[in-house]
C-alpha positions as protocol buffer text, in pm:
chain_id: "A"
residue {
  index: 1
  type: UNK
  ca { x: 334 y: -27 z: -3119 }
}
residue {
  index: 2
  type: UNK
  ca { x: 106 y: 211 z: -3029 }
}
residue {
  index: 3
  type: UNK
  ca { x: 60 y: 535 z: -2843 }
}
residue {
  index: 4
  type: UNK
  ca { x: -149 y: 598 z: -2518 }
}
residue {
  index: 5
  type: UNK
  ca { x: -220 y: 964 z: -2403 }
}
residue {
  index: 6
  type: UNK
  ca { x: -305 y: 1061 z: -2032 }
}
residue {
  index: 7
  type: UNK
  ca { x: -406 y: 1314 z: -1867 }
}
residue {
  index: 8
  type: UNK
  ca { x: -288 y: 1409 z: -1511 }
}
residue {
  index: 9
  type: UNK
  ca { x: -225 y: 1681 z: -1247 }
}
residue {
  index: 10
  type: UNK
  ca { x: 127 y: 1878 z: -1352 }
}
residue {
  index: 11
  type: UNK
  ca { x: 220 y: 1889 z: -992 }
}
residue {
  index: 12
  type: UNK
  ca { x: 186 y: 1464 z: -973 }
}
residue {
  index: 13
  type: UNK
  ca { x: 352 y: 1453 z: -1346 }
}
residue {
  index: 14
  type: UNK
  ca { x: 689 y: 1660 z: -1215 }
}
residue {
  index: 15
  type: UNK
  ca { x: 702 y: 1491 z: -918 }
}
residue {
  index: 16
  type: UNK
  ca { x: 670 y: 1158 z: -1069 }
}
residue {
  index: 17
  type: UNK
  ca { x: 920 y: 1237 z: -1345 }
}
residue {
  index: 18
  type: UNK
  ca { x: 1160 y: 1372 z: -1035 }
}
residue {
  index: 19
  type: UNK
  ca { x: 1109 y: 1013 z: -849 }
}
residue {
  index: 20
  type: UNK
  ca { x: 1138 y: 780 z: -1180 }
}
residue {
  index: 21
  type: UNK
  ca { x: 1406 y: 973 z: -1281 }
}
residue {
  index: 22
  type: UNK
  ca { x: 1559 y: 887 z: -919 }
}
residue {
  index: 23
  type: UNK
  ca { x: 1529 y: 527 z: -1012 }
}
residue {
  index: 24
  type: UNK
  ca { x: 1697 y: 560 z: -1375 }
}
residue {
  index: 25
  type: UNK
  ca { x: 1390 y: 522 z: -1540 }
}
residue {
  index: 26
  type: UNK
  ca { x: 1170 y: 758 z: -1764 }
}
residue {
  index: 27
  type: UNK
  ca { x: 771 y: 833 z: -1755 }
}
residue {
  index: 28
  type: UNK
  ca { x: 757 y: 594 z: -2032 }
}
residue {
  index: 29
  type: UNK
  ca { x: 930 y: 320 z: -1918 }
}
residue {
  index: 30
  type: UNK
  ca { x: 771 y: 304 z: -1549 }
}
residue {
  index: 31
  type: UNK
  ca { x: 394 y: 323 z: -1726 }
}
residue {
  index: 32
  type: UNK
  ca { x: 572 y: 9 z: -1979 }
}
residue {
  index: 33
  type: UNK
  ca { x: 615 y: -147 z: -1664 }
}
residue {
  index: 34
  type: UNK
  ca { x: 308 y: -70 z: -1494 }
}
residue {
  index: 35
  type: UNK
  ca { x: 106 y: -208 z: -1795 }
}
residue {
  index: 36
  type: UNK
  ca { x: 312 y: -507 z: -1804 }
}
residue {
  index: 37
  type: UNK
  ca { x: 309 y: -567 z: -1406 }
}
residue {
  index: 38
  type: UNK
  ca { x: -106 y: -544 z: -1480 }
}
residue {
  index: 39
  type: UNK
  ca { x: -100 y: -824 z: -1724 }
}
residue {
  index: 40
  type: UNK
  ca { x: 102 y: -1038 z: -1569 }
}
residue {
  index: 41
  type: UNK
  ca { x: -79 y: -1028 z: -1259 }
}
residue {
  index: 42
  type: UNK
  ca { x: -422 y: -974 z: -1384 }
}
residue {
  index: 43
  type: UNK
  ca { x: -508 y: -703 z: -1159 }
}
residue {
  index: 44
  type: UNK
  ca { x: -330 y: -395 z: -1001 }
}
residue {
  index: 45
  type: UNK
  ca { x: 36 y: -457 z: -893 }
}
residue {
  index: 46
  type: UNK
  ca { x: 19 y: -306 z: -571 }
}
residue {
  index: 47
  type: UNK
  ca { x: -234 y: -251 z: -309 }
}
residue {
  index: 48
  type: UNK
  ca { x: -425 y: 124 z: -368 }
}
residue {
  index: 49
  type: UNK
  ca { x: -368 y: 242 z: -27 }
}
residue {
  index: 50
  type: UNK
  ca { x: -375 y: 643 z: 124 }
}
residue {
  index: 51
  type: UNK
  ca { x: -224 y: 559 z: 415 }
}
residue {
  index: 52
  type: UNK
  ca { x: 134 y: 699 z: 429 }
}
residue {
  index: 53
  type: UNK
  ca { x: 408 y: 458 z: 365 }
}
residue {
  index: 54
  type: UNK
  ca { x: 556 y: 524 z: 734 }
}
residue {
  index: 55
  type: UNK
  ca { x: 241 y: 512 z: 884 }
}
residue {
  index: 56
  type: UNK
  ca { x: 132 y: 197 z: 736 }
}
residue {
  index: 57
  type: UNK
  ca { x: 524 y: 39 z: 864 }
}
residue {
  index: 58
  type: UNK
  ca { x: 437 y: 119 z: 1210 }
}
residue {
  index: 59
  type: UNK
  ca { x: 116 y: -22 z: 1198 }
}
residue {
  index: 60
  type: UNK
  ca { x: 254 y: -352 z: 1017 }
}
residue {
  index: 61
  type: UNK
  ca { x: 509 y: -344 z: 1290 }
}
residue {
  index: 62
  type: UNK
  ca { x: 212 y: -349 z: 1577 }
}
residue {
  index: 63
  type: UNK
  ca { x: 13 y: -596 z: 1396 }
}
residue {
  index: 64
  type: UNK
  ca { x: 300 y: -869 z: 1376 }
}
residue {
  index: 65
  type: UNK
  ca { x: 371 y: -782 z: 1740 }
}
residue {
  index: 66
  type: UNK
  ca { x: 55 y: -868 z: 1842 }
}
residue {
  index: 67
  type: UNK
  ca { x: -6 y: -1165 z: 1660 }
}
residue {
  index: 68
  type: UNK
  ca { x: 336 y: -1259 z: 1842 }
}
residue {
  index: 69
  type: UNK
  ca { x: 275 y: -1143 z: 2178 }
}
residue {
  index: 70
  type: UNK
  ca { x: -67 y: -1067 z: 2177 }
}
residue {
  index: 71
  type: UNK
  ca { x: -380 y: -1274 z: 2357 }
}
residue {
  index: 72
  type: UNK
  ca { x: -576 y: -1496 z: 2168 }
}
residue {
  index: 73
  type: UNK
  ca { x: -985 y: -1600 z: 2253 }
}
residue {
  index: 74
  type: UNK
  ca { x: -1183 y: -1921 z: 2191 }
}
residue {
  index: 75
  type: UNK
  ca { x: -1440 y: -1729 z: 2305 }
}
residue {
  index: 76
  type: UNK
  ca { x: -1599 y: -1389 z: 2180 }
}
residue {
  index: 77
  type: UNK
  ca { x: -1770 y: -1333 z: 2472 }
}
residue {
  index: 78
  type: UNK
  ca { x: -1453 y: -1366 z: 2687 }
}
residue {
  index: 79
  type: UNK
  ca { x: -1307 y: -1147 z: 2431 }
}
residue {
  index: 80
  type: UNK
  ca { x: -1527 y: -857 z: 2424 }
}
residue {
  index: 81
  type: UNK
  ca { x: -1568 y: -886 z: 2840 }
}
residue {
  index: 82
  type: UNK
  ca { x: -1168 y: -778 z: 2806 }
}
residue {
  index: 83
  type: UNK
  ca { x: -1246 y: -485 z: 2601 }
}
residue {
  index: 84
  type: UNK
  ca { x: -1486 y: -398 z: 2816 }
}
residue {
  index: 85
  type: UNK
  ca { x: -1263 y: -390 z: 3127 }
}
residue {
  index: 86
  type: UNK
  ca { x: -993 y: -188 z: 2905 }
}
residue {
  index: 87
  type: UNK
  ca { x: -1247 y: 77 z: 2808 }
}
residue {
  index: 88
  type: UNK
  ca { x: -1372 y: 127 z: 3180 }
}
């Protein structure tokens, strides 16, 4: 074993503990699992995003709507001449 020191913002280290400690787990444990997560998948585990999780639902939400329901083009120019009507 070995030990790994951080540094971070108090105010993102309490509410992190509060959140982890939600889920039964301890700061140690989640970054064990981060670290892990990171091997295993050779990368980052998630998707870094800054969009807020609600926000990011609702746009999910449109997007698989409109691939649904929406109109598809063979044709860029036909495609933009649309938009253009829309914006007018």
């Amino acid at each position: 074993m070995t030990t790994l020191n951080i540094r971070i913002e108090e105010k993102t280290k309490k509410e992190a503990t509060k959140t982890l400690a939600a889920l039964g787990l301890d700061m140690s444990s989640a970054v064990k699992m981060f670290l892990n997560q990171v091997v295993i998948e050779q990368g980052i585990p998630f998707k870094p995003s800054r969009t807020p999780r609600e926000i990011r639902e609702e746009w999910d939400k449109e997007v698989a709507w409109a691939l649904k329901h929406g109109k598809s083009y063979t044709d860029v120019s036909k495609m933009f001449e649309d938009i253009m009507k829309e914006t007018d």
